[in-house]
N, C-alpha and C positions, 0 to 999 in steps of 0.2 A: 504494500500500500504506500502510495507517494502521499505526504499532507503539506501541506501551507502552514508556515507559523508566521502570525501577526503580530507584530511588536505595537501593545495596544496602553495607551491611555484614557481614561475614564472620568469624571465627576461625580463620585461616591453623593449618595443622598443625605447625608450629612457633611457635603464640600468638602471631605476631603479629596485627593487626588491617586486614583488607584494605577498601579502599572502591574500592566498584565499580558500574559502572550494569551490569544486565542489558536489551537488547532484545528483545522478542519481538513477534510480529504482535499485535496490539489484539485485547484478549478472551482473550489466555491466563490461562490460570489461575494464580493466586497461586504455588499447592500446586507447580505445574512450574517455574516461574520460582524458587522457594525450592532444589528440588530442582538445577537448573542450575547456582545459586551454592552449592551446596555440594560439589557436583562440581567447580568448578573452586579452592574454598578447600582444599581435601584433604582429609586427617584421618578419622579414624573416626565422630566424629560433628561436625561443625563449628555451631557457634550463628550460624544466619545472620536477621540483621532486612533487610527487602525491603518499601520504600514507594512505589507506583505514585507517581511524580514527575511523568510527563506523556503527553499521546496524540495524536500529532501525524503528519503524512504521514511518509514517508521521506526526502521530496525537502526539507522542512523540519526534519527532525532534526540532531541536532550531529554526526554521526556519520561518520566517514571513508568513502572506497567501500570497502575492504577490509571494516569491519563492514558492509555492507550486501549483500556477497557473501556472509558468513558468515551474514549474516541467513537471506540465501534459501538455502542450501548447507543450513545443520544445524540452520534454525529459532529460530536465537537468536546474539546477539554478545553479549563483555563487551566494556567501555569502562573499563578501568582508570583510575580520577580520583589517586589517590594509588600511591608503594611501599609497600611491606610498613613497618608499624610495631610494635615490640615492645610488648608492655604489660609497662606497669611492674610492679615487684617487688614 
């Protein structure tokens, strides 16, 4: 299996600032990969940036088995790189 990993930023529902990779199979769409990360940032409308970082097998991805079961389970894993960060005042 080839995936797409997204090196993703977010607007946590309490302002903070999430970074996150999303995976998906190679060839998803931007538009669904945006929509993933903004479902898992919360909030009503959350500001999410998502830049295709890389596209590489699975067996050579950075990614734990657990993401790789969520991969194939629900079509997508997050890869949490950072916690939640507040933005400043």
């Amino acid at each position: 299996m080839v995936i797409d990993c997204y090196d993703t930023y977010a607007t946590g529902h309490d302002g903070s600032i999430l970074h996150f990779d999303v995976v998906v199979a190679a060839g998803t769409l931007k538009g669904i990969v945006e929509h993933v990360a903004a479902q898992f940032a919360g909030g009503h409308s959350p500001e999410v940036e998502a830049e295709l970082s890389c596209r590489v097998s699975a067996a050579q991805a950075n990614v734990t088995a657990e993401h790789r079961i969520e991969l194939k389970r629900q079509g997508f894993a997050i890869v949490e790189k950072t916690s939640r960060k507040k933005l400043a005042a």
